[in-house]
Z-matrix of the N, CA and C atoms (Angstrom, degrees):
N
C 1 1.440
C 2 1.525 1 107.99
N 3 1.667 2 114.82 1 131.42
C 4 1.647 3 100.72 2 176.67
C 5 1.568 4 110.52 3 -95.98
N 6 1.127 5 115.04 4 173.69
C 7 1.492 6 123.22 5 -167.91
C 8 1.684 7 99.24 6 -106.03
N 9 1.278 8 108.40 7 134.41
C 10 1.687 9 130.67 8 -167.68
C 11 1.624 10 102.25 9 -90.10
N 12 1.223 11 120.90 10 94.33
C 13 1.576 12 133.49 11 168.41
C 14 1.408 13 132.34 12 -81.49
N 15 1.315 14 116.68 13 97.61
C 16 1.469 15 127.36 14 -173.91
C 17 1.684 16 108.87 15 -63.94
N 18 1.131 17 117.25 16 119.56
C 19 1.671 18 97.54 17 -178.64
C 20 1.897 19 95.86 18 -115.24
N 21 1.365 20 102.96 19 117.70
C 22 1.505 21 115.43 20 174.23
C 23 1.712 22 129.65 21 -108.04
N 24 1.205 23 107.62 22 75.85
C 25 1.750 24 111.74 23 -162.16
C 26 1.705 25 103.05 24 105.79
N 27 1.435 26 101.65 25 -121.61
C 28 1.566 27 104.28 26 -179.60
C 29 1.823 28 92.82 27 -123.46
N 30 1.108 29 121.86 28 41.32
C 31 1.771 30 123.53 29 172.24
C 32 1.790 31 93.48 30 -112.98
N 33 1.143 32 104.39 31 135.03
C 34 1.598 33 96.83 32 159.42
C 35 1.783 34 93.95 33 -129.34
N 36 1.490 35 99.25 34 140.45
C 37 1.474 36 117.42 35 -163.14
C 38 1.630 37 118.58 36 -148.24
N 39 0.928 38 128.11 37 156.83
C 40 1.494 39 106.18 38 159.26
C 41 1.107 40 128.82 39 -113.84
N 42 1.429 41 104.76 40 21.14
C 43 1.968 42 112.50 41 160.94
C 44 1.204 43 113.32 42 -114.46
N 45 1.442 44 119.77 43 142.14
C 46 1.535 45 128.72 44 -162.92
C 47 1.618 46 86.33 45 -102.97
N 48 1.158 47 104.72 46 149.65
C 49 1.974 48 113.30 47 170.07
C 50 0.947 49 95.83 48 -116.08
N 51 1.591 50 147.06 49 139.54
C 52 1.448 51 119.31 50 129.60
C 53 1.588 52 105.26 51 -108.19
N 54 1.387 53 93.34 52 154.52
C 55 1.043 54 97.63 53 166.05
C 56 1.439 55 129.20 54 -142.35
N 57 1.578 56 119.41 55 157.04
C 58 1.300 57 122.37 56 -155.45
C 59 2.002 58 117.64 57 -95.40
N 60 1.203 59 85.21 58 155.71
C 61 1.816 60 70.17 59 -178.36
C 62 1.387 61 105.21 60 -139.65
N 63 1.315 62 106.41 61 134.65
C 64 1.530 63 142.65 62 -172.37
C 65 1.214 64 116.05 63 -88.84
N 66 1.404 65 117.75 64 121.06
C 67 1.340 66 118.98 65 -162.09
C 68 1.572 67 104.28 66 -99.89
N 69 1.128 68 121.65 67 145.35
C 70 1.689 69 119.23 68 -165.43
C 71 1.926 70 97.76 69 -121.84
N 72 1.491 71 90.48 70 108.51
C 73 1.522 72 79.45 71 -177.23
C 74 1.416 73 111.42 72 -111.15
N 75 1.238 74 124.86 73 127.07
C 76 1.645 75 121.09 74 -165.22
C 77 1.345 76 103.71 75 -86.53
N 78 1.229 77 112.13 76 164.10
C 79 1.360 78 115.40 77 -168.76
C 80 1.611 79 113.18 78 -130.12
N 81 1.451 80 146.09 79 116.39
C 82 1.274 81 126.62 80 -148.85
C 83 1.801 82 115.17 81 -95.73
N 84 1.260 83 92.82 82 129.83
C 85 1.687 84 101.75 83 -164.11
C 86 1.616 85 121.74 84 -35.44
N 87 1.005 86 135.94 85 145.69
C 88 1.436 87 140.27 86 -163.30
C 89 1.678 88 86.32 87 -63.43
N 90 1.959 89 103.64 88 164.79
C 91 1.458 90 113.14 89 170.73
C 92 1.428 91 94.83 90 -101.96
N 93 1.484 92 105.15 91 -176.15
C 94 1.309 93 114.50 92 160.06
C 95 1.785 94 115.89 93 -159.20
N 96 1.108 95 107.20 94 108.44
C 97 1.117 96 108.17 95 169.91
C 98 1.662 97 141.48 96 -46.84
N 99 1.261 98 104.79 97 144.73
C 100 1.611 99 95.42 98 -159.89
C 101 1.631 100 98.62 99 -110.32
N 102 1.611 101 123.85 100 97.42
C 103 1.489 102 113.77 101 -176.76
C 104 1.447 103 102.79 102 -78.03
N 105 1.781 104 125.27 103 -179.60
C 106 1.069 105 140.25 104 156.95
C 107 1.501 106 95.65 105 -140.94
N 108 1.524 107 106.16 106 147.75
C 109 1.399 108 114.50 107 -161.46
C 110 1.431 109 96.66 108 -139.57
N 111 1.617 110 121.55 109 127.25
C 112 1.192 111 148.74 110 173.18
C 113 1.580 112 102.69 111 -22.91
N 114 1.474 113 117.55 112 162.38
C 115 1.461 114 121.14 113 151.37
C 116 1.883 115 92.34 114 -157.68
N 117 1.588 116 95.64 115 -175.26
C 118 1.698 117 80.08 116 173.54
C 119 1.602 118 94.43 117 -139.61
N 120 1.574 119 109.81 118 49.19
C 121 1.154 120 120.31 119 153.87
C 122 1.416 121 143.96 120 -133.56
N 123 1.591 122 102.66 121 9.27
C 124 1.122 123 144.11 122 -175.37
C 125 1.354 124 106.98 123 -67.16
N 126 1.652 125 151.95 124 121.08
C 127 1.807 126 110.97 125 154.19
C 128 1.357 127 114.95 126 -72.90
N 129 1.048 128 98.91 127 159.36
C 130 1.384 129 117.59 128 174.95
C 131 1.746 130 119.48 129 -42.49
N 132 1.839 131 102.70 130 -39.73
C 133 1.404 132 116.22 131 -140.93
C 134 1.805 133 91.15 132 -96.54
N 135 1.862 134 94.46 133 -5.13
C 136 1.767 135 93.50 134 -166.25
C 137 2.111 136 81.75 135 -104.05
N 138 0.919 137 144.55 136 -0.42
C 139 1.756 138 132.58 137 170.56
C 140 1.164 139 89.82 138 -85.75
N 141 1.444 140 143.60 139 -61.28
C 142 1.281 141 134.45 140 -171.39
C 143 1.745 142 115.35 141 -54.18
N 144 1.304 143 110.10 142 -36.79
C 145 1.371 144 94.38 143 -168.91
C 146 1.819 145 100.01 144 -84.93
N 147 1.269 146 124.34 145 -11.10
C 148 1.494 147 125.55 146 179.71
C 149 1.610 148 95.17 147 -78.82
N 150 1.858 149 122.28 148 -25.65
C 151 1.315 150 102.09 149 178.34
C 152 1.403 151 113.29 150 -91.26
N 153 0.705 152 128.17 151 39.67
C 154 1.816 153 126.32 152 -161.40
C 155 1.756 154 77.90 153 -142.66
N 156 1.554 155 125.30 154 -74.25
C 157 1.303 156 121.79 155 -163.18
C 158 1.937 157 105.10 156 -63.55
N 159 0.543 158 119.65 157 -25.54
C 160 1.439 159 108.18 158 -161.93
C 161 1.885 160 113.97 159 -117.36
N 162 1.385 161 99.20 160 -1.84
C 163 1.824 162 106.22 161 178.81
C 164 1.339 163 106.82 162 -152.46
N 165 1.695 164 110.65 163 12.63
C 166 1.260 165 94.14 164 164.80
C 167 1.514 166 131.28 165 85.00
N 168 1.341 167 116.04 166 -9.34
C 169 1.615 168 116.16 167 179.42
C 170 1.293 169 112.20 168 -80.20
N 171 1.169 170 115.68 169 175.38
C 172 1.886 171 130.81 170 -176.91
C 173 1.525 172 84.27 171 -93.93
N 174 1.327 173 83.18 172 170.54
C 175 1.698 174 98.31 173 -177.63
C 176 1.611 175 111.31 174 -72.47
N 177 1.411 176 104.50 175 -30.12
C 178 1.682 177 88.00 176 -177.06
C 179 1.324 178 112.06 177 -83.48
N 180 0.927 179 129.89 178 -27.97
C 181 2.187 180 132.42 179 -172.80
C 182 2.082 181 82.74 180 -81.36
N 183 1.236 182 127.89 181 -29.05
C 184 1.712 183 110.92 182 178.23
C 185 1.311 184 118.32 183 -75.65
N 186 1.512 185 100.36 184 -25.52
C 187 1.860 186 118.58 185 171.41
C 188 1.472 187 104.71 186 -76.68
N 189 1.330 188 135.11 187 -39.17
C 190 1.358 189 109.36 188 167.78
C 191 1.097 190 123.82 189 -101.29
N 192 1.889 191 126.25 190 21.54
C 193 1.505 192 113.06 191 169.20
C 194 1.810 193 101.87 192 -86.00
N 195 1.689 194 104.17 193 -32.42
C 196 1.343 195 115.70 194 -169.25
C 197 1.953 196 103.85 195 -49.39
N 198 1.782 197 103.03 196 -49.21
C 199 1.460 198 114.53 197 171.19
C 200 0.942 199 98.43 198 -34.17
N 201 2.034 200 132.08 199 -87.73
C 202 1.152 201 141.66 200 -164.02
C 203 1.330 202 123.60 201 -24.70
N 204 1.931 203 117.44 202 -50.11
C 205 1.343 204 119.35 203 162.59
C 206 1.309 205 118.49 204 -52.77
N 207 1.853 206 109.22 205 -56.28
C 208 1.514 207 107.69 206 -167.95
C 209 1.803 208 116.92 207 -49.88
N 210 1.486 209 107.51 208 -18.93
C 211 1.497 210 108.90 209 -167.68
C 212 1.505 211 94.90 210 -92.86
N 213 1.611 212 102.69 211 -64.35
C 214 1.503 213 91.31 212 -155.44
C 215 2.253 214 113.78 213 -96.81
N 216 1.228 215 106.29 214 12.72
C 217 1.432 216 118.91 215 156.46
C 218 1.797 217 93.52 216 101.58
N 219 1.365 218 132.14 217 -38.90
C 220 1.223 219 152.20 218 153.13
C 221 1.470 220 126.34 219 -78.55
N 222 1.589 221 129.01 220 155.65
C 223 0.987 222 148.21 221 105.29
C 224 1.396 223 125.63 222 -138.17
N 225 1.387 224 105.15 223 170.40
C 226 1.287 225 99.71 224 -169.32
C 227 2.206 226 82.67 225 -92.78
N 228 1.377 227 94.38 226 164.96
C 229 1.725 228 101.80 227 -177.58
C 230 1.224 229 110.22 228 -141.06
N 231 1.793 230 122.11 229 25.15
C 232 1.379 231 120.21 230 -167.41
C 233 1.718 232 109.30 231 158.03
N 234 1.026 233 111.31 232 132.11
C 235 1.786 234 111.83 233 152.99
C 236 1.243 235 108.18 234 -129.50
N 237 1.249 236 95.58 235 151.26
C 238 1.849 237 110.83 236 -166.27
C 239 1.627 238 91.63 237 -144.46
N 240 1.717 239 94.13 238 171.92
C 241 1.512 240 114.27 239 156.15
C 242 1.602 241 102.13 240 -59.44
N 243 1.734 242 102.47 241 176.43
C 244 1.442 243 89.08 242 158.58
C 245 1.348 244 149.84 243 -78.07
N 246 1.559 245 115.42 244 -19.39
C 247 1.523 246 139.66 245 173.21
C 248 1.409 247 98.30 246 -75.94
N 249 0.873 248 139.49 247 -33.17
C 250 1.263 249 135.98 248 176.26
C 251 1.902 250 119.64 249 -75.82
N 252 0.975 251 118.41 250 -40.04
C 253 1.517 252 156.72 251 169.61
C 254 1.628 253 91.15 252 -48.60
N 255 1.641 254 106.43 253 -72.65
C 256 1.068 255 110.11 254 -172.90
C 257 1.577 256 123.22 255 -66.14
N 258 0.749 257 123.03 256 -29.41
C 259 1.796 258 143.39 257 174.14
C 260 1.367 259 100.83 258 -56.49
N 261 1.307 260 118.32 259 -51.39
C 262 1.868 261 124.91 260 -162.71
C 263 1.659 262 87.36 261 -72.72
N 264 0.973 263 118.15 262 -66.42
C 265 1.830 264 123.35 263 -177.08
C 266 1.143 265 95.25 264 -49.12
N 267 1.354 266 136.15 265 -44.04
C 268 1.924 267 107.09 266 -178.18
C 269 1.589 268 107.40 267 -68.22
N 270 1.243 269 109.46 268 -53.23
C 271 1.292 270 123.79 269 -173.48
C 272 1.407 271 114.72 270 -35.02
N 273 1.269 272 106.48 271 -56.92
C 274 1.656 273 113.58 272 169.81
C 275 1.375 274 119.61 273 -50.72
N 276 1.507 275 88.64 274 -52.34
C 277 1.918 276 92.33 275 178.58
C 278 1.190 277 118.32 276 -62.46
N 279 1.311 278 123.95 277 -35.75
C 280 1.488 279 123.32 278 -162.89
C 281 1.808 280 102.17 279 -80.09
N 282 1.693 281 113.37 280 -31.91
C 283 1.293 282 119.98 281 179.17
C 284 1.755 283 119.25 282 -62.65
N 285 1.754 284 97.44 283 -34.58
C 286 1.349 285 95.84 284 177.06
C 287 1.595 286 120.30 285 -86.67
N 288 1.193 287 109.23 286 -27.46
C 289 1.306 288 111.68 287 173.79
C 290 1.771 289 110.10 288 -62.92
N 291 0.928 290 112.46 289 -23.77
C 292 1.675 291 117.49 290 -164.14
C 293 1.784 292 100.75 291 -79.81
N 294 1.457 293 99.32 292 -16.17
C 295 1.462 294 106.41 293 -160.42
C 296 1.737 295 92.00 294 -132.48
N 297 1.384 296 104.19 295 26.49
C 298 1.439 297 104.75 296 172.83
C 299 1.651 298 130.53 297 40.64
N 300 1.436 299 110.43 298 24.58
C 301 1.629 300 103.15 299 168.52
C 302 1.350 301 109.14 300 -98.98
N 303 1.085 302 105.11 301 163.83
C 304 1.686 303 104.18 302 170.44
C 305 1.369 304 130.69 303 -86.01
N 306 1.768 305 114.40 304 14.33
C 307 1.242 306 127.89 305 170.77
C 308 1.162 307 107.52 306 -30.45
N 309 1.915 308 110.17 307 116.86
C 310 1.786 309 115.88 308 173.15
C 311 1.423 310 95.58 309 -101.48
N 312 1.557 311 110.60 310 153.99
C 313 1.699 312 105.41 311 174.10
C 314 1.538 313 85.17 312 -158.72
N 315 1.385 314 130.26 313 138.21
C 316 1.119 315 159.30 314 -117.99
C 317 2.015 316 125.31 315 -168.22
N 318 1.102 317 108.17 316 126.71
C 319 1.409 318 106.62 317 175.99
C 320 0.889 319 132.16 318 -126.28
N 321 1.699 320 130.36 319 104.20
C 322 1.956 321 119.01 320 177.60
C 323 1.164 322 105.39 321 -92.80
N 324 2.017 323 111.84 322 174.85
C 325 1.669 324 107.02 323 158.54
C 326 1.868 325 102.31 324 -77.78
N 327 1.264 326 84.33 325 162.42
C 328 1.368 327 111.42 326 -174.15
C 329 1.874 328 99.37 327 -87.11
């Protein structure tokens, strides 16, 4: 009797494997928004310079997010990952406290 040889690639065998493949689908990490929230002891001239130092805007788009708070008590001034998110909120905090305002700045998911 001869023996029946499966040849699979460059293996010849007489057990077949199959095998299955699993697709890995990543999923992209939540945002989180970075608020700053009004006070009415803040100056004006110290939110602008925390938005210019710490997110990067020119002075005029930091002059009208600072507006945006002064009017409507919020804006948002950024979305980030979360480690990142979280960094800008210390940063702020630790800047205003150092310079004694009570600038609050704040982060939800988006």
């Amino acid at each position: 009797m001869k023996k029946i040889l499966c040849s699979i690639g460059d293996q010849e065998d007489s057990d077949t494997v199959l095998e299955s493949k699993t697709q890995i689908k990543t999923e992209k990490p939540p945002l989180y928004k970075v608020l700053l929230l009004n006070d009415d002891y803040t100056p004006m001239e110290f939110v602008v310079y925390v938005l210019e130092r710490f997110f990067g805007m020119n002075s005029s788009k930091a002059a009208e997010i600072m507006l945006a708070v002064h009017k409507k008590g919020v804006a948002v001034v950024g979305v980030f990952a979360f480690e990142i998110a979280e960094t800008k909120v210390a940063q702020v905090m630790d800047c205003a406290s150092q310079n004694q305002h009570p600038l609050q700045c704040t982060m939800e998911k988006e």
